[in-house]
N, C-alpha and C positions, 0 to 999 in steps of 0.2 A: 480541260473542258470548261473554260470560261469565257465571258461576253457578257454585253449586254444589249437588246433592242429597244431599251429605251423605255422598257417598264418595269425595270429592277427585276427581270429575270434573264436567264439564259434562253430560253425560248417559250410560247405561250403551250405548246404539247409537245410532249415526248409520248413517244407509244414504246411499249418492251415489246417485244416478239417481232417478228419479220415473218412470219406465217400467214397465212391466208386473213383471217380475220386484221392482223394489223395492217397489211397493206391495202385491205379494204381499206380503213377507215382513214387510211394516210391519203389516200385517193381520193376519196371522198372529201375530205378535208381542205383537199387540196382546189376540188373543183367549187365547194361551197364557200369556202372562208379562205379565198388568196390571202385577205389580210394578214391571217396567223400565220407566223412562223412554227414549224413541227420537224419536228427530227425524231425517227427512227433508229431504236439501239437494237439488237439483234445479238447475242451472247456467241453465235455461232459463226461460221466463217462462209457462209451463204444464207441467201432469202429461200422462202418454202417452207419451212419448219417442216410439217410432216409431208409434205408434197416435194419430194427428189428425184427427179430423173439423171441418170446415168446412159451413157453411151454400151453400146455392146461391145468387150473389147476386137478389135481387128473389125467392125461393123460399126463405125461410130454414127451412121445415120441411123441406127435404128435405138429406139429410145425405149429405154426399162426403167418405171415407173418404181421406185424401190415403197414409196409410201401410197398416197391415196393415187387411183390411178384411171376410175371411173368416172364420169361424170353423171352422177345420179340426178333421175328425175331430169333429165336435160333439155327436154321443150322448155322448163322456167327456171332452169338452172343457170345462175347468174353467168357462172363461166364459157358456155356455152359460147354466149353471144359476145363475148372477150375475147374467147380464142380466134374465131372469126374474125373481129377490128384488127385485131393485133396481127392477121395474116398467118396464122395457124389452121391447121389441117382438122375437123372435126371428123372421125369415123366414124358411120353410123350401121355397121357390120352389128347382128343383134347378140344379143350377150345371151348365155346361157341359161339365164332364168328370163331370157325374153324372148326366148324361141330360136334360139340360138342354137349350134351343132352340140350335141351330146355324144362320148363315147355309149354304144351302146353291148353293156355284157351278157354273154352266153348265160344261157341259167337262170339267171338274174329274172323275176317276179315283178317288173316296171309297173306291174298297174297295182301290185299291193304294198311296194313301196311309196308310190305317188301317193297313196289310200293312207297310208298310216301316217305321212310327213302333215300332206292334207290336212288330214283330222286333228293336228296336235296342234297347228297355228290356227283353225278357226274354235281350235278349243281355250287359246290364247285371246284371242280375239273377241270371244263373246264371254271371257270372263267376269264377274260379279262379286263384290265385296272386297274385303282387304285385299290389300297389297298383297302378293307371293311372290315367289321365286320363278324363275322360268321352266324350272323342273318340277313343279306341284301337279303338273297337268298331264305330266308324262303317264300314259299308261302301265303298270306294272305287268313285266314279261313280254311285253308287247318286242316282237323280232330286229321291228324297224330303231328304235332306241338309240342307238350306238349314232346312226347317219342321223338323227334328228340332233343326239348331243354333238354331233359335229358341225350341223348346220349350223348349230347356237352359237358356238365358240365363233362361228366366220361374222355372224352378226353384232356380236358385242367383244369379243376378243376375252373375252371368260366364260368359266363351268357356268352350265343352267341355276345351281344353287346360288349363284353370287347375284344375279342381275333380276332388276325386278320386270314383275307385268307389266306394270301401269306402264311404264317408262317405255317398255316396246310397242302397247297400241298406241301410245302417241306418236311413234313414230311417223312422220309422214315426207318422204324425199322429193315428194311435188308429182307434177301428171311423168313417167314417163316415158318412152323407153331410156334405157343407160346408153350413151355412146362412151368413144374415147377420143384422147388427142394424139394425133399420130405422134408432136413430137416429143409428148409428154403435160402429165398434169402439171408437175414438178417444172418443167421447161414454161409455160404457159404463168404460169401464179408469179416464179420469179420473176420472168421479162413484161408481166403489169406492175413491179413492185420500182421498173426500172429511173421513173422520174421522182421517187421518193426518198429527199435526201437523208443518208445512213449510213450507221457506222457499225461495223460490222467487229465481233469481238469483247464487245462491250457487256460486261456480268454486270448487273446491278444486284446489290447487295441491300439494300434498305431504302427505305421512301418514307422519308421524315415528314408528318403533314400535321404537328402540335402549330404550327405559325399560320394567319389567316390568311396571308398578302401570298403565301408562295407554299413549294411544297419544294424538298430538298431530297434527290436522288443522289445517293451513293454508290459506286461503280465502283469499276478495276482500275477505270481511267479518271478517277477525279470525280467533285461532286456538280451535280445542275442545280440550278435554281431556275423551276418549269411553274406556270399556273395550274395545268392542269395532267393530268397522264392518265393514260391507257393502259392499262395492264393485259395482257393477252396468252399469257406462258400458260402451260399445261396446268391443268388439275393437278397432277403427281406434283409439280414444282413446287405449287402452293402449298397442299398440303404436308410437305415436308419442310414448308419456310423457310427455302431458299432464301424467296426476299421477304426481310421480312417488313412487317408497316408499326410506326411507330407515332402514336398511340398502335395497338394491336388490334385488327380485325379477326376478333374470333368466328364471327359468320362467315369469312369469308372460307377459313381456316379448316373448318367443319366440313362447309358446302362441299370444299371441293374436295376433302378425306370420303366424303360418302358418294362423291361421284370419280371415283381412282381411272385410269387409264386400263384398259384392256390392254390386250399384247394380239397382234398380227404380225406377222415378221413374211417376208418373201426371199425364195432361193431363185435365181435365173440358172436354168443351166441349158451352156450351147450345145446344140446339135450337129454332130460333124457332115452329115448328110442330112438336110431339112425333109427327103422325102421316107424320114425310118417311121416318120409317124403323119396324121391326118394335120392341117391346117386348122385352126381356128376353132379348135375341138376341145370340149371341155370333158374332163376326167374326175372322179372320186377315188384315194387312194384305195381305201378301203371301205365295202358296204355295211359294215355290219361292227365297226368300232367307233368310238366318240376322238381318239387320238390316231388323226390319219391326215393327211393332205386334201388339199383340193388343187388340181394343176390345168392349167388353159394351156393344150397342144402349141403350138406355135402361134401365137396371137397373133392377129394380122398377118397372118404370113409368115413372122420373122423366126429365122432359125434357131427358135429358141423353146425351152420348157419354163412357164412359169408356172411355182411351185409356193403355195399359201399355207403355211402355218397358224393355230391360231389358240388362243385360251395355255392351257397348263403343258401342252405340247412346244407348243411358240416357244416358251420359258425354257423345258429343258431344253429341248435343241441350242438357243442361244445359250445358254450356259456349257454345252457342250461342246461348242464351235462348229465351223463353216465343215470339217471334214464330216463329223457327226451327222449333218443335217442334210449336205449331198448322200453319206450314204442311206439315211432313209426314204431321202424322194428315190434313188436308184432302187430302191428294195421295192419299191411301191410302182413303177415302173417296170419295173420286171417284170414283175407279181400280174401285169398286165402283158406285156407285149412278150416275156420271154427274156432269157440270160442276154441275148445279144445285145439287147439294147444299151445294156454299160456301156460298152465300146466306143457309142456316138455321144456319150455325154460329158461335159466339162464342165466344170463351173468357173460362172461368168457375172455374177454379180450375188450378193445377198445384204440385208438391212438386220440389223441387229436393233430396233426401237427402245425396249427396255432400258438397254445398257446408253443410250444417244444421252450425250450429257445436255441440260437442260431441257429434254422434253422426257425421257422417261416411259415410254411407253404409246400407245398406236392410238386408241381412240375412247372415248370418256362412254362408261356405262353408269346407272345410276342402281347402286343398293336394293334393297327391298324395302320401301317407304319414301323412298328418297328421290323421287324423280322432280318434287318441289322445289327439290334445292339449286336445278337450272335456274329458277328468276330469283331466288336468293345472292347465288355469285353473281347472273347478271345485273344488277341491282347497282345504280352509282351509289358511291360516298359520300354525302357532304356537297354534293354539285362541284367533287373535284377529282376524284379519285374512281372512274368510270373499269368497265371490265367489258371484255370481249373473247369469242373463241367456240369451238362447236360447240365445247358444254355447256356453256349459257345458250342453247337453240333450245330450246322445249321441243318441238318437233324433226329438228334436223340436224340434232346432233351426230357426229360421228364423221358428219360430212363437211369438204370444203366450201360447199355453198353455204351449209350453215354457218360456217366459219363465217365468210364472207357477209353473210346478212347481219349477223351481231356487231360486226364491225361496222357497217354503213350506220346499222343504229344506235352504237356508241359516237357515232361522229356526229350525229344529226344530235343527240342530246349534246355533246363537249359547243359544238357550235350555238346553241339553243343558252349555252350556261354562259356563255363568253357575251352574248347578245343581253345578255340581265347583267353583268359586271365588266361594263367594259372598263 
């Protein structure tokens, strides 16, 4: 990996990551400063980082979404209007917390559950004073508990004790309903990633930046001599100092140990007859425990069970493997429709995130005290050493659009810094 452009480096940007957020700003980059040369390294053997889509097997037109899969907030949801240019299908079928189909159970107290979920995020929501935990506010004894520490784990991919307040009412994913992309998040994020040139495979191991003129990346494949880089790898990455920076950024190091990656994992499993269950119908495995599933009946249609893992559940299952974790969605299944329904099921895809070498996990929650530390890791270095990725979103984190907005605005500052030294 050597060259030169004719300014004593290899190229003027490298970006690490091939995830949403780098290929934003590789784009960007691309559209604002043709002048610069930018190469994208990516450790893995595809673009998407946490956005994968896979084919169904024996149904390869239908696309399972193994990472992020929604498009949240999508009237300004940058992707949106991406998938559309690019000739992608947007579905605007409503999602389950948008009024969307719900299994509905026997027995089951719908309006004292709604009541106790209700009360426990507007009792989040109007909270005051310090920072806490997201289970501070839990009411003691209260029936509902178990589906509320369920809900939590779907939104931050950790126990309520891990994840702070403040960091959730910031949350904010824009106006909207959620749609989806029929032929994948994962499928849509790569094939925008597709005029950005990259190399796929490439570990970087250290980012030498003691020299003023340049900054020196160390890889698998040989070393660059770049002006400027984009850092964009996961939180878990950093804080385990994969790569590492040399001088040492302990802000950076810190930042993103108190904002760790939660754990989501997803099971596909196929249905030998699509019509054993409802279409586009969303299920809770269990009402009344914190470690239970959430599953979407055949999404759009496809003859499939998608089955959501999340928090300290997510963890064991993938530690237990793919038969482990089919046989608990088929228990929780059952548990609904009846013995028979084993019968009709197979498994057809599953994501193991944790264990994904170089990302480590699903989506960045922040501590208790810690939701500051988003504009800490976002924060450039020196006006050379810039950073990108959902956890640097203060408000939209978790997501690929946040991803993608930290990257446009890591490209608008790298281009902003190249315009003061040229």
């Amino acid at each position: 990996m050597s060259g030169d452009n004719g300014k004593g480096a290899d190229e003027d940007v490298v970006i690490i990551g091939g995830g949403a957020a780098g290929i934003a700003a590789a784009r960007r980059l691309q559209a604002i400063r043709p002048d610069l040369s930018i190469l994208l390294l990516e450790a893995g053997d595809r673009l998407g980082g946490r956005a994968w889509t896979v084919g169904l097997p024996g149904a390869a037109d239908v696309a399972l979404d193994l990472g992020c899969g929604w498009l949240h907030g999508a009237r300004t949801n940058a992707w949106t209007a991406i998938a559309e240019k690019v000739g992608l299908t947007v579905d605007r079928t409503p999602a389950p917390w948008n009024g969307g189909r719900r299994l509905q159970r026997d027995g089951v107290d719908i309006h004292a559950a709604q009541e106790a979920i209700g009360g426990y995020f507007e009792r989040l929501d109007s909270h005051e004073g310090d920072d806490a935990d997201l289970a501070a506010v839990l009411e003691p004894g209260n029936a509902w508990n178990g589906q509320i520490r369920a809900i939590g784990t779907y939104i931050t991919g950790a126990e309520l004790e891990r994840s702070s307040i403040v960091d959730y009412t910031r949350y904010d994913p824009g106006p909207g309903p959620d749609w989806r992309v029929r032929e994948g998040y994962g499928t849509l994020i790569s094939l925008y990633g597709g005029p950005v040139p990259v190399r796929l495979g490439v570990e970087v191991g250290s980012i030498d930046h003691r020299h003023a003129g340049r900054i020196g990346i160390e890889t698998n494949q040989g070393v660059l001599s770049v002006r400027a880089v984009l850092v964009t790898v996961s939180t878990n990455m950093l804080a385990a100092e994969k790569i590492a920076f040399d001088p040492p950024l302990p802000d950076k190091t810190q930042a993103a140990a108190r904002l760790p990656l939660g754990l989501a994992d997803k099971l596909f499993l196929g249905l030998a007859h699509p019509e054993a269950l409802p279409a586009d119908t969303h299920m809770l495995g269990s009402i009344s425990s914190g470690a239970t599933g959430t599953y979407q009946l055949r999404p759009l249609g496809a003859p499939v069970v998608e089955a959501y893992f999340a928090g300290d559940l997510a963890h064991h299952l993938e530690r237990e493997g793919k038969d482990a974790a089919f046989a608990f969605a088929a228990d929780e299944l059952a548990g609904q429709f009846g013995a028979d329904i084993r019968k009709e099921l197979s498994l057809a895809a599953i994501s193991a995130w944790a264990a994904a070498p170089h990302i480590g996990g699903s989506y960045s929650y922040a501590e208790p005290g810690a939701s500051d530390q988003r504009a800490v890791l976002a924060a450039p270095h020196e006006g050379r050493i810039f950073f990108a990725g959902e956890a640097c979103s203060r408000s939209r984190y978790s997501t690929a659009h946040g991803a993608y907005e930290t990257g446009v605005a890591a490209a608008d500052l790298i281009a902003a810094s190249f315009s003061k030294n040229p």
